[in-house]
C-alpha positions as protocol buffer text, in pm:
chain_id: "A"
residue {
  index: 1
  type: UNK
  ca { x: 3079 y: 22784 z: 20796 }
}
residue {
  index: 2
  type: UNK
  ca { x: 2815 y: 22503 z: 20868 }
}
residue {
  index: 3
  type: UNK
  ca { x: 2896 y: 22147 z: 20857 }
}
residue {
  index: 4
  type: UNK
  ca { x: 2669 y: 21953 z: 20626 }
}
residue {
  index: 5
  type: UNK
  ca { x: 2560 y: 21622 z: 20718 }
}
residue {
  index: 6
  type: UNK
  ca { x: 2673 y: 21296 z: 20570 }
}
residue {
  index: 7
  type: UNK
  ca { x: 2589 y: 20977 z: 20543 }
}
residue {
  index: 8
  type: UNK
  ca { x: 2782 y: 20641 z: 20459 }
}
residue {
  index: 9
  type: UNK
  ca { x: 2669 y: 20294 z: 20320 }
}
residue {
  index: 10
  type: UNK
  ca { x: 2904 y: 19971 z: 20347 }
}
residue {
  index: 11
  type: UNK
  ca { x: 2993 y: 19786 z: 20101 }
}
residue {
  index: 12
  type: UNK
  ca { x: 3166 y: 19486 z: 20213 }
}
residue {
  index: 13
  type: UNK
  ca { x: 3030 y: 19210 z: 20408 }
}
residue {
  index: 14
  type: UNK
  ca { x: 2805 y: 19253 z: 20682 }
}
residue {
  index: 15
  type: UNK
  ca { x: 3006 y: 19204 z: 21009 }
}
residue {
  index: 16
  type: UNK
  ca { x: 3106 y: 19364 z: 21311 }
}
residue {
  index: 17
  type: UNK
  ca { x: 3325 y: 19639 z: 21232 }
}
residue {
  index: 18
  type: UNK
  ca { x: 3673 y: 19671 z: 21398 }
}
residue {
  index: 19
  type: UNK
  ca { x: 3855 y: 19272 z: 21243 }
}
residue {
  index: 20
  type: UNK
  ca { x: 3926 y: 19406 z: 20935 }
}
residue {
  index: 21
  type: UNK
  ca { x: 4150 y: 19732 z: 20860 }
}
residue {
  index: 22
  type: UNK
  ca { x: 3843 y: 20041 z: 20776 }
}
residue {
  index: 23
  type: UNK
  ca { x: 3874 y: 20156 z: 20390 }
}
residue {
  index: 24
  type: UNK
  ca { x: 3679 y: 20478 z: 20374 }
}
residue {
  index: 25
  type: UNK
  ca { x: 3575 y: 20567 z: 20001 }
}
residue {
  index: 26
  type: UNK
  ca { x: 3399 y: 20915 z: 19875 }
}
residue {
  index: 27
  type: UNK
  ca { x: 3251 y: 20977 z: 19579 }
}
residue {
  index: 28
  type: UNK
  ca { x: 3328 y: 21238 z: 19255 }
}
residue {
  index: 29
  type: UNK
  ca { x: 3067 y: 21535 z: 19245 }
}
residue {
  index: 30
  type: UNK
  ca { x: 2736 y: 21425 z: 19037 }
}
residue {
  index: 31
  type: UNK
  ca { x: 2828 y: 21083 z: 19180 }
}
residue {
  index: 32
  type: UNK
  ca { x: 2718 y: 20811 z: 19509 }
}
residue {
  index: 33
  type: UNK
  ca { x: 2857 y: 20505 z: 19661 }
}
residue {
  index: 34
  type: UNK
  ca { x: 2749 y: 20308 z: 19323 }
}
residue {
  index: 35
  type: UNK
  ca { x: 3095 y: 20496 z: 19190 }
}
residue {
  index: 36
  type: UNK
  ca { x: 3254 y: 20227 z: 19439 }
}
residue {
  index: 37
  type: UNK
  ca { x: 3040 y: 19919 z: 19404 }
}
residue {
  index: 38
  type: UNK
  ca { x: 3285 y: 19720 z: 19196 }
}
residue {
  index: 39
  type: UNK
  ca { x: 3628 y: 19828 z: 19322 }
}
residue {
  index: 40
  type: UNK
  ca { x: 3440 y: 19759 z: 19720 }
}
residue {
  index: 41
  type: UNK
  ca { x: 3354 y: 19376 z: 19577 }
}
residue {
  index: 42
  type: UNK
  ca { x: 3763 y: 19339 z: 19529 }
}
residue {
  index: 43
  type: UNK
  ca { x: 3842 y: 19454 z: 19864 }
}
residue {
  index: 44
  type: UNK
  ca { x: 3547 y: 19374 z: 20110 }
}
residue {
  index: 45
  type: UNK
  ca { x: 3662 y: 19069 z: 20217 }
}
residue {
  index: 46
  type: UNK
  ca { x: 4007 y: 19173 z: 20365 }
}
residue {
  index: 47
  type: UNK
  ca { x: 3892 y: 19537 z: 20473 }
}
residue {
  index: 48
  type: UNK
  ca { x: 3556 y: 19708 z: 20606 }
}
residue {
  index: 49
  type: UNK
  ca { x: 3460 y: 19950 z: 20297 }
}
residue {
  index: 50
  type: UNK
  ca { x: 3230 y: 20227 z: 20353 }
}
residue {
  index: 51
  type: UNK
  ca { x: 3140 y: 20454 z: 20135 }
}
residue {
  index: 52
  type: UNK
  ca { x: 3000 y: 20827 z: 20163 }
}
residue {
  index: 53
  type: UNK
  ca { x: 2780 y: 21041 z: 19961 }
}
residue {
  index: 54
  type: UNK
  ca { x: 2814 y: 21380 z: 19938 }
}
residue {
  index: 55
  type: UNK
  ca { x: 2529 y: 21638 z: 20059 }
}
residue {
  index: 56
  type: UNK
  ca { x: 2209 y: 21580 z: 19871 }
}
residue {
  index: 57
  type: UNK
  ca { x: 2378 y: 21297 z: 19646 }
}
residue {
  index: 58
  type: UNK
  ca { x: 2278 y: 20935 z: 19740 }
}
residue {
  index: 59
  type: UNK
  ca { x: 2178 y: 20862 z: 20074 }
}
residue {
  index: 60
  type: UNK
  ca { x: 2332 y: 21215 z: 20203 }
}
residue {
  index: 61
  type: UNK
  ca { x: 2070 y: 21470 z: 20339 }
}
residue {
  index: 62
  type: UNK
  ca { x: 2061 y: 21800 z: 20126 }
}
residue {
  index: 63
  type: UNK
  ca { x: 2261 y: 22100 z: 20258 }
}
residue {
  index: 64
  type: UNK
  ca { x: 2091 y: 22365 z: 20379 }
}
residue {
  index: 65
  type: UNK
  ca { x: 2343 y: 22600 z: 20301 }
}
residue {
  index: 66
  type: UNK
  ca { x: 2684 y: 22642 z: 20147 }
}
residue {
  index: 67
  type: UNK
  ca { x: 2962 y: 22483 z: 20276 }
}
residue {
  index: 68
  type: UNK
  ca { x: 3365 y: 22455 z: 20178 }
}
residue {
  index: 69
  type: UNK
  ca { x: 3615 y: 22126 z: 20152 }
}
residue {
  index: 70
  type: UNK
  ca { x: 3753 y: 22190 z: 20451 }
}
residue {
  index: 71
  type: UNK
  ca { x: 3363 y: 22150 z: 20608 }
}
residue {
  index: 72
  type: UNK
  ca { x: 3290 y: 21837 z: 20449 }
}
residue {
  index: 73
  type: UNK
  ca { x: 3661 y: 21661 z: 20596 }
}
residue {
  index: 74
  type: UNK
  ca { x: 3497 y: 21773 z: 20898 }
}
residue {
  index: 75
  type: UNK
  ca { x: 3163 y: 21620 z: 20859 }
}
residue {
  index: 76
  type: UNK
  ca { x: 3322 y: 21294 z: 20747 }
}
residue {
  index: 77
  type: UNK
  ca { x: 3515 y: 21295 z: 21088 }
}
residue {
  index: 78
  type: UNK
  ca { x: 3225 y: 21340 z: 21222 }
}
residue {
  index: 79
  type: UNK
  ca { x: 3029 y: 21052 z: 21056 }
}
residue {
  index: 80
  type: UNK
  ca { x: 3323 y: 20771 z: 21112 }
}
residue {
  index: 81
  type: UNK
  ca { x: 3343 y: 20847 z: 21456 }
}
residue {
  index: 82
  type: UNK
  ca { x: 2973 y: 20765 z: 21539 }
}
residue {
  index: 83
  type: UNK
  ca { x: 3040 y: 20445 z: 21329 }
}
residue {
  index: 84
  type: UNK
  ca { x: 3383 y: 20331 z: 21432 }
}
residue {
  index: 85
  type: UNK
  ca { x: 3449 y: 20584 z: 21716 }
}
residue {
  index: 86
  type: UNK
  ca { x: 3837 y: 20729 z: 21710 }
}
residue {
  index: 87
  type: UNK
  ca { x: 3929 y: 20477 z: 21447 }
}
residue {
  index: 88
  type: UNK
  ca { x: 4202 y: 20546 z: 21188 }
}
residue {
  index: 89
  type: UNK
  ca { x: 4136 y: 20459 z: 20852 }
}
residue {
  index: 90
  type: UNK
  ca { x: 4263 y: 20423 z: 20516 }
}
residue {
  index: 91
  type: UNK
  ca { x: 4097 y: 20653 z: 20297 }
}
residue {
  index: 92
  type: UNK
  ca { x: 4050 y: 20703 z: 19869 }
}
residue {
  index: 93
  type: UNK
  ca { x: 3883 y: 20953 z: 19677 }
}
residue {
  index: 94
  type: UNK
  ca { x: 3768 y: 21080 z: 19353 }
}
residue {
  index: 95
  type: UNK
  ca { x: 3762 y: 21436 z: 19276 }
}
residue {
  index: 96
  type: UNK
  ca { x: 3590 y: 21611 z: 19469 }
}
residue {
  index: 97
  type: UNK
  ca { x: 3609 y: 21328 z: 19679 }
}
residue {
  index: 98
  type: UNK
  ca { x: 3961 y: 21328 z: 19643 }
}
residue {
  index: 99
  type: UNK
  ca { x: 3982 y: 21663 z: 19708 }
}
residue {
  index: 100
  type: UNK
  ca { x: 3835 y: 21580 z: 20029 }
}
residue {
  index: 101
  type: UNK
  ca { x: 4071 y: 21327 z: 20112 }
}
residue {
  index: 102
  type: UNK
  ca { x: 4385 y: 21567 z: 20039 }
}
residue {
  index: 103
  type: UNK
  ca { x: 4177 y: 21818 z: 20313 }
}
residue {
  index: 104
  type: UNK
  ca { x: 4196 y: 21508 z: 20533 }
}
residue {
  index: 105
  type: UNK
  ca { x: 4552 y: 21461 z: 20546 }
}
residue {
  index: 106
  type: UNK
  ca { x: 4621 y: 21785 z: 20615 }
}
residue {
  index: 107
  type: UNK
  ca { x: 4365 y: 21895 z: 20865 }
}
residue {
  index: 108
  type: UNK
  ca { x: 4320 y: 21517 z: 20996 }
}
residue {
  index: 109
  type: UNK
  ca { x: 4636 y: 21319 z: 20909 }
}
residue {
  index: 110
  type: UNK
  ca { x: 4688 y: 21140 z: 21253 }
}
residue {
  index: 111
  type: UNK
  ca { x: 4318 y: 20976 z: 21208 }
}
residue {
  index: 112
  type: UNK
  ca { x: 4461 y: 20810 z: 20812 }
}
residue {
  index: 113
  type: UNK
  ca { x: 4667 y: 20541 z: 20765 }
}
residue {
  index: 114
  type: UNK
  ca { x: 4650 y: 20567 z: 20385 }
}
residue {
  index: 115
  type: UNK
  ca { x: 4537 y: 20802 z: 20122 }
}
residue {
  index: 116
  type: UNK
  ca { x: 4447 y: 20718 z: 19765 }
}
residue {
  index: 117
  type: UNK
  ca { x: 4378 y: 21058 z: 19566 }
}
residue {
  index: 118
  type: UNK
  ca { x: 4181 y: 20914 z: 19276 }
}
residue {
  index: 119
  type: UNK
  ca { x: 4107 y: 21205 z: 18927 }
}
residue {
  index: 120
  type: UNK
  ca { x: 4148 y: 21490 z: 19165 }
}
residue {
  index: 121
  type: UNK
  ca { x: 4391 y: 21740 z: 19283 }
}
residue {
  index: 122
  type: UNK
  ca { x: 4548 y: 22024 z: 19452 }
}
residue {
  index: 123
  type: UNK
  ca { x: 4292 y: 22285 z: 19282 }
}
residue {
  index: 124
  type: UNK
  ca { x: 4012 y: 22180 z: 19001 }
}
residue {
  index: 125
  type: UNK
  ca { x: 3951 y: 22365 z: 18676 }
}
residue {
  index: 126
  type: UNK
  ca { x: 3881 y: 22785 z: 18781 }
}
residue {
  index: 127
  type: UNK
  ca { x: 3634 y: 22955 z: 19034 }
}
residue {
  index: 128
  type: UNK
  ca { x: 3463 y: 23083 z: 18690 }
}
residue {
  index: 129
  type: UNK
  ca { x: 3370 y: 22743 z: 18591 }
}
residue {
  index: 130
  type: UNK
  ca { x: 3280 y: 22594 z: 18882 }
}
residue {
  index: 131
  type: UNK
  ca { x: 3047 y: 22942 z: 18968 }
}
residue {
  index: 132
  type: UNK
  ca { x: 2891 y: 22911 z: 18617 }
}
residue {
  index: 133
  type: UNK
  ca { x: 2834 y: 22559 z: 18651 }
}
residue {
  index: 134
  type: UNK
  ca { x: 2636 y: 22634 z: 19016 }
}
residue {
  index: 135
  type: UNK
  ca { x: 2412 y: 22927 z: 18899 }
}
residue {
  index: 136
  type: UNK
  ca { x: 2305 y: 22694 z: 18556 }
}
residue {
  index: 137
  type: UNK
  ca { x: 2258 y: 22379 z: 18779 }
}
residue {
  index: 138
  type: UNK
  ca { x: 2028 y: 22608 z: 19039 }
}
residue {
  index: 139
  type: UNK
  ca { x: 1801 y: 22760 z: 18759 }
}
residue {
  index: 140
  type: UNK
  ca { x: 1785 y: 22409 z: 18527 }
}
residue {
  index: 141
  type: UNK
  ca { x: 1892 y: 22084 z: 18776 }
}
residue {
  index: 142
  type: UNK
  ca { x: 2119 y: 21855 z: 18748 }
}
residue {
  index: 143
  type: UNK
  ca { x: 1962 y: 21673 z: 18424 }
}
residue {
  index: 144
  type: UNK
  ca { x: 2073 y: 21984 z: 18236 }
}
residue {
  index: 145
  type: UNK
  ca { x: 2469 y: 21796 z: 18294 }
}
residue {
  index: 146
  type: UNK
  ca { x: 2395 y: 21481 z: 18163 }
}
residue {
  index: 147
  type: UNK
  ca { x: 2553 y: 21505 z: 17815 }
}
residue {
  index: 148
  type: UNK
  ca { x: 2826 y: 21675 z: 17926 }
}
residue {
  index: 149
  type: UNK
  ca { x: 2902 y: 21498 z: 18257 }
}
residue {
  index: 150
  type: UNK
  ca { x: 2911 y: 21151 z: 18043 }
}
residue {
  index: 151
  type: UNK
  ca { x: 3171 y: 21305 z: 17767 }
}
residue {
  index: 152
  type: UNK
  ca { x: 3366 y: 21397 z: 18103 }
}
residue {
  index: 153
  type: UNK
  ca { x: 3327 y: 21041 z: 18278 }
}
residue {
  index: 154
  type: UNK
  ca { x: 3372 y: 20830 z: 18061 }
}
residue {
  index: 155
  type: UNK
  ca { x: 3635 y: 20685 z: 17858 }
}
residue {
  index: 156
  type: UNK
  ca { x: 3536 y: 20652 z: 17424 }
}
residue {
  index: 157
  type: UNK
  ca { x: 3360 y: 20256 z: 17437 }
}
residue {
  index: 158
  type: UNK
  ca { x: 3305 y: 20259 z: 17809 }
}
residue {
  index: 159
  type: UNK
  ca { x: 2910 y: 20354 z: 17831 }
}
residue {
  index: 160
  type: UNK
  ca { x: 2885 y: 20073 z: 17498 }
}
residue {
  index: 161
  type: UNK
  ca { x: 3060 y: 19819 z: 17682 }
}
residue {
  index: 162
  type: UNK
  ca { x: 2925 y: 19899 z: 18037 }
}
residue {
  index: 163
  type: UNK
  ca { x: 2550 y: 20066 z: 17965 }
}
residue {
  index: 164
  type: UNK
  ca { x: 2401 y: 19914 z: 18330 }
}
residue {
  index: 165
  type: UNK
  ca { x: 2691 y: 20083 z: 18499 }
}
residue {
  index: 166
  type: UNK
  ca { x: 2744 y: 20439 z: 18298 }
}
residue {
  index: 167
  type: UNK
  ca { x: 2323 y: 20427 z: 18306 }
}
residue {
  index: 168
  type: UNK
  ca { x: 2368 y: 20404 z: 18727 }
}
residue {
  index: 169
  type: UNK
  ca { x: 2630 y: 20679 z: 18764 }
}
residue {
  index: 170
  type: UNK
  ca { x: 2422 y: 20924 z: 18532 }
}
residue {
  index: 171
  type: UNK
  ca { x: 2089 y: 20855 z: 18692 }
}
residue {
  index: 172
  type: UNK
  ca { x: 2228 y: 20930 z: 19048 }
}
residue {
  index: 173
  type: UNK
  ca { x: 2382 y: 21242 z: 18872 }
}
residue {
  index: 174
  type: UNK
  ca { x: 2000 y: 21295 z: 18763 }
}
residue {
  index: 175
  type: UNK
  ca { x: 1878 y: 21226 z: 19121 }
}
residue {
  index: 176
  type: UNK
  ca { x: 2154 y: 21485 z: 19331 }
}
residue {
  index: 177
  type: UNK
  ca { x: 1980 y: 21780 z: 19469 }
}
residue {
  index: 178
  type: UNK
  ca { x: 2012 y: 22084 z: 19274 }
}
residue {
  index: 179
  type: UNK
  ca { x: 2110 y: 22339 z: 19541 }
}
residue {
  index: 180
  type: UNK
  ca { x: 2341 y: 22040 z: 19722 }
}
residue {
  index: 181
  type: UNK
  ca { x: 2525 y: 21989 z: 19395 }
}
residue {
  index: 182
  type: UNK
  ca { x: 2571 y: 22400 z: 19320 }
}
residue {
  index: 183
  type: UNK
  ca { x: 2716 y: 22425 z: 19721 }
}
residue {
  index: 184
  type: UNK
  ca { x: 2960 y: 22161 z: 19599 }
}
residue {
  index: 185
  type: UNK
  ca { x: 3045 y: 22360 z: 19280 }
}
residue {
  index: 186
  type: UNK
  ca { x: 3135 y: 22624 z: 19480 }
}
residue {
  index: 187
  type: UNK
  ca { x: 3349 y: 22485 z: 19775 }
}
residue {
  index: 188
  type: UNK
  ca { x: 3537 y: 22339 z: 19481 }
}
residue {
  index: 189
  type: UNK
  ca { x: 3553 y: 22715 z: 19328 }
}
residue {
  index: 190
  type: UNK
  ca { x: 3715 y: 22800 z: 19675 }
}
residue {
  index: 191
  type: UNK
  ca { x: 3902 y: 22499 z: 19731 }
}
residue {
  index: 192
  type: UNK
  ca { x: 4346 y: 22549 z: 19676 }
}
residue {
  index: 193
  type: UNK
  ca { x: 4526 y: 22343 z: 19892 }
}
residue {
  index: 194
  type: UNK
  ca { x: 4879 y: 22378 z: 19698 }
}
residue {
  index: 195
  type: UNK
  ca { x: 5052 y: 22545 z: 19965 }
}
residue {
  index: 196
  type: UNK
  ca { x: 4936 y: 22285 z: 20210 }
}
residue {
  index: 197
  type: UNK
  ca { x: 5064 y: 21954 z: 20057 }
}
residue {
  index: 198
  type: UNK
  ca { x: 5355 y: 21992 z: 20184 }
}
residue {
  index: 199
  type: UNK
  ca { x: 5200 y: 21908 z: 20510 }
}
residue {
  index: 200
  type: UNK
  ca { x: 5073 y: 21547 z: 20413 }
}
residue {
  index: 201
  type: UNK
  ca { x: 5259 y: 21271 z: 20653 }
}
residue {
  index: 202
  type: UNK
  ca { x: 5036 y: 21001 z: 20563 }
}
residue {
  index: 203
  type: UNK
  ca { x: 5182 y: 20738 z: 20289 }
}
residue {
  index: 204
  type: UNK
  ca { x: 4993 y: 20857 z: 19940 }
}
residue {
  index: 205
  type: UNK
  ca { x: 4933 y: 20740 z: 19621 }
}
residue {
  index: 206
  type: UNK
  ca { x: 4773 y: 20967 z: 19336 }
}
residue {
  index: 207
  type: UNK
  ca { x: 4618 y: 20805 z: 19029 }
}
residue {
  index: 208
  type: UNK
  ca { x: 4502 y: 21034 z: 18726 }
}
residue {
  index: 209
  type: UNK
  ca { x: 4330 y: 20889 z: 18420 }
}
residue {
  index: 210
  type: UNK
  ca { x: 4544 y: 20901 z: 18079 }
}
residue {
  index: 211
  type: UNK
  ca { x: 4226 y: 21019 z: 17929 }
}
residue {
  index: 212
  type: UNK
  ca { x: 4112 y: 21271 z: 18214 }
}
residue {
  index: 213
  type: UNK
  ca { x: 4018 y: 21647 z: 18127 }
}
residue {
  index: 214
  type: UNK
  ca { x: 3893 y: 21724 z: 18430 }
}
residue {
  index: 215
  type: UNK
  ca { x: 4196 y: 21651 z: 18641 }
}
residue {
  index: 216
  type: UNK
  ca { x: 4482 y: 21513 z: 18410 }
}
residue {
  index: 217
  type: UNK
  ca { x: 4783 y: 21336 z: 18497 }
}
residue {
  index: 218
  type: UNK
  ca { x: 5005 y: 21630 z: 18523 }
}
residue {
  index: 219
  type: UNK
  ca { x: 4778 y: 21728 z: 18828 }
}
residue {
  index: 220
  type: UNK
  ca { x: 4853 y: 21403 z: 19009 }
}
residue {
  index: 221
  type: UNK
  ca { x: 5235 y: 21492 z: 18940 }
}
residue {
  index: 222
  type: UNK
  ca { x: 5164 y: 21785 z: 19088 }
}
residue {
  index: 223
  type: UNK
  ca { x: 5068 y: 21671 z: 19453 }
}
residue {
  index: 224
  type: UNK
  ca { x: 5280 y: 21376 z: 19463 }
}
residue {
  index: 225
  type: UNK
  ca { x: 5559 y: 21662 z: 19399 }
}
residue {
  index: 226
  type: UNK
  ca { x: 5410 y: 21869 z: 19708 }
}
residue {
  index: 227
  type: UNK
  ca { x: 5376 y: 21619 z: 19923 }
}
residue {
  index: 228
  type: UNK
  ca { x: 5713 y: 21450 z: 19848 }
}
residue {
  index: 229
  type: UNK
  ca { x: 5852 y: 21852 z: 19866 }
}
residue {
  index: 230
  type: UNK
  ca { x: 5777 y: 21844 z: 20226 }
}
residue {
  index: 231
  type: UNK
  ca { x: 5943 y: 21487 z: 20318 }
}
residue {
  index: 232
  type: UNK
  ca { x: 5599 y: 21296 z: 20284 }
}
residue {
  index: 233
  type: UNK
  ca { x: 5585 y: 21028 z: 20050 }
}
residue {
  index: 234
  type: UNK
  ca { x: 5430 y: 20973 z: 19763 }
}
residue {
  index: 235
  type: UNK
  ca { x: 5384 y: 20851 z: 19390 }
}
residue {
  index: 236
  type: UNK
  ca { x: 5199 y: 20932 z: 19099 }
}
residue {
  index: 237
  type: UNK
  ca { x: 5029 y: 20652 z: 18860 }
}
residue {
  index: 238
  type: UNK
  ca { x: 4867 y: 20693 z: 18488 }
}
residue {
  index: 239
  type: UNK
  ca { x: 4628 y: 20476 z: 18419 }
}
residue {
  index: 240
  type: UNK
  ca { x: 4566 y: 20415 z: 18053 }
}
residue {
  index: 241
  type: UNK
  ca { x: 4244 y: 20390 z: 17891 }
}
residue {
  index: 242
  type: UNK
  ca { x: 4048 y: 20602 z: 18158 }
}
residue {
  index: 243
  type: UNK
  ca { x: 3891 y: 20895 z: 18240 }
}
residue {
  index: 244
  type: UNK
  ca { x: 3776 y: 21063 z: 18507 }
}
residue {
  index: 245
  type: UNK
  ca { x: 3556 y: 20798 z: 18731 }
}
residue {
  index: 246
  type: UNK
  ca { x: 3912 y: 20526 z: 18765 }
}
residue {
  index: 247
  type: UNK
  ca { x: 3705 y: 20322 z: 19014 }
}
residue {
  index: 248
  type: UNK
  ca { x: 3425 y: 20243 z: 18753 }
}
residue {
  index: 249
  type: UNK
  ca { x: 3581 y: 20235 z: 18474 }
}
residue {
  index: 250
  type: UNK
  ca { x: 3903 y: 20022 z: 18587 }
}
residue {
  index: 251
  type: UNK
  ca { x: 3791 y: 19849 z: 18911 }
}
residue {
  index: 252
  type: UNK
  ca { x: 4053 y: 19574 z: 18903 }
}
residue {
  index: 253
  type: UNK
  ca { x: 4328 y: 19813 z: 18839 }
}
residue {
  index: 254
  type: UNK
  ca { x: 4246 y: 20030 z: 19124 }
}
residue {
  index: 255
  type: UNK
  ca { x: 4168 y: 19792 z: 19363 }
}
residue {
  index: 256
  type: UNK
  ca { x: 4472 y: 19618 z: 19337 }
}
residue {
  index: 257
  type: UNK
  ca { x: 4661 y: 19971 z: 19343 }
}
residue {
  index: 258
  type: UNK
  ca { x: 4487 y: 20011 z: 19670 }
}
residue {
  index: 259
  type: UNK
  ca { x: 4574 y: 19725 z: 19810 }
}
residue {
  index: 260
  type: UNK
  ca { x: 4922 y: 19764 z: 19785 }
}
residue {
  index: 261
  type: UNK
  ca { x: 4945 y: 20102 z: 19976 }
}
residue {
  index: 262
  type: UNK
  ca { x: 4729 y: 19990 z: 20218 }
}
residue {
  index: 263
  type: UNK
  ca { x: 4890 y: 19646 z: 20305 }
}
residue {
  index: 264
  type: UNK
  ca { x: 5212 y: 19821 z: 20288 }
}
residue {
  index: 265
  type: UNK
  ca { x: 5072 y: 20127 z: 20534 }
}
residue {
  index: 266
  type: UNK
  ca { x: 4973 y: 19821 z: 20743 }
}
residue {
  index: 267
  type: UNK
  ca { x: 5311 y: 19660 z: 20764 }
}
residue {
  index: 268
  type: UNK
  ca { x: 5473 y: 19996 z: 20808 }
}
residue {
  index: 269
  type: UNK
  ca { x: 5270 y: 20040 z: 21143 }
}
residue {
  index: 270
  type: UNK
  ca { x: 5285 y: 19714 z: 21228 }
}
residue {
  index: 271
  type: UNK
  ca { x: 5668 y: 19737 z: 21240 }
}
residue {
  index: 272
  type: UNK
  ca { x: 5656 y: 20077 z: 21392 }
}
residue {
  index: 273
  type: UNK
  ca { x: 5454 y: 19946 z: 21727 }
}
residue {
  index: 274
  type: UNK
  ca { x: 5648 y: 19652 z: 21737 }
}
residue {
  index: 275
  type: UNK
  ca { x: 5963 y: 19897 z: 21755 }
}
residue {
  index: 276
  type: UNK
  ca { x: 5833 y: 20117 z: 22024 }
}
């Protein structure tokens, strides 16, 4: 299966990469880097943020042809090491960009320090769904999702009290490429990786939305428990009051959740080399 091809945009400070620890952020399905834009303000001045887009969302090229979860950890590989060659990074998701990062730590867990699965987890609604979802987005677009995608989002109030932001996220929703978005349907109709947690070494934190249908809290339970199962560690966290985009809706809380594991994963390594 063909690797698409991604691209990234940073979000903190511009500076030579390599003085600050690399915080690697993708993006939920409909979604680009704007998803990040507030959380990345929090953070940018202690850690290098980039963000990815997924194929034919943002500043990603369209995919040719379809591709799987496993495909696009591979890409992403592939994209950090032509900016920050061999570099291990910390790394948070949402969705299906949390999906990714779960992929990541199991396929590419000596390149993370840290992983922050963000509304996502082991396996996402059913292959039916996702499959019906593809074959209505290829014959109408992705404007066809709108009213449905911002139910899903969004927690009740938010698009009142945030219109600039909730109008951003939808219109680059509007903007993804219609056959890009229906190949990411589908990898996430393929995409299980419940017998794999177990398999996670890397130091993980999974947050879930109080208010999230699309991947509620009891799924964040659910892969602490696997990766915890298999002697990894990790911990589960409810945020109240949000749905399903936690890094829009609740930018403070999430940042500051992220900064804890990864200023902890930093200490933990920093006492490991000092003890070799």
């Amino acid at each position: 299966m063909a690797k698409p091809a991604l691209k990234a945009t940073l979000l903190s400070p511009q500076r030579p990469l390599g003085e600050h620890p690399l915080v690697v952020v993708g993006p939920s399905l409909g979604t680009s880097s704007v998803l990040w834009h507030r959380a990345a303000s929090l953070l940018g001045n202690d850690f290098d943020v980039v963000a990815w887009d997924l194929p034919g969302h943002g500043v990603s090229p369209a995919a040719p042809e379809t591709f799987d979860v496993a495909s696009l950890a591979n890409s992403l590989v592939d994209l950090l090491d032509s900016i920050a060659p061999g570099e291990a990074f910390h790394y948070a998701g949402v969705s299906l960009g949390g999906a990714t990062g779960l992929q990541l730590g199991i396929t590419h867990g000596e390149r993370l320090k840290s992983l922050s699965v963000q509304c996502s987890g082991a396996k996402l609604s059913t292959p039916e769904s996702w499959l019906e979802r593809a074959a209505t987005v290829r014959s109408q677009g992705t404007p066809v999702l709108i009213q449905s995608s911002a139910r899903r989002w969004f927690a009740p109030g938010f698009m009142d009290r945030e219109p600039e932001l909730s109008s951003r996220l939808l219109h680059a929703l509007r903007d993804a490429e219609r056959f890009s978005y229906a190949f990411c349907c589908e990898a996430l109709a393929a995409y299980d990786v419940r017998k794999q947690l177990g398999s996670i070494r890397v130091p993980t934190q999974v947050l879930a939305g109080a208010l999230d249908e699309v991947a509620p809290p009891e799924l964040a339970e659910e892969v602490a428990a696997g990766i915890t199962a298999g002697g990894g560690v990790a911990t589960a966290v409810t945020l109240e009051g949000v749905a399903h985009l936690a890094p829009a809706e609740a930018p403070a809380h999430v940042a500051g959740l992220m900064r804890s594991l990864i200023t902890w994963a930093e200490s933990q390594q920093q006492t490991q080399g000092a003890g070799a």
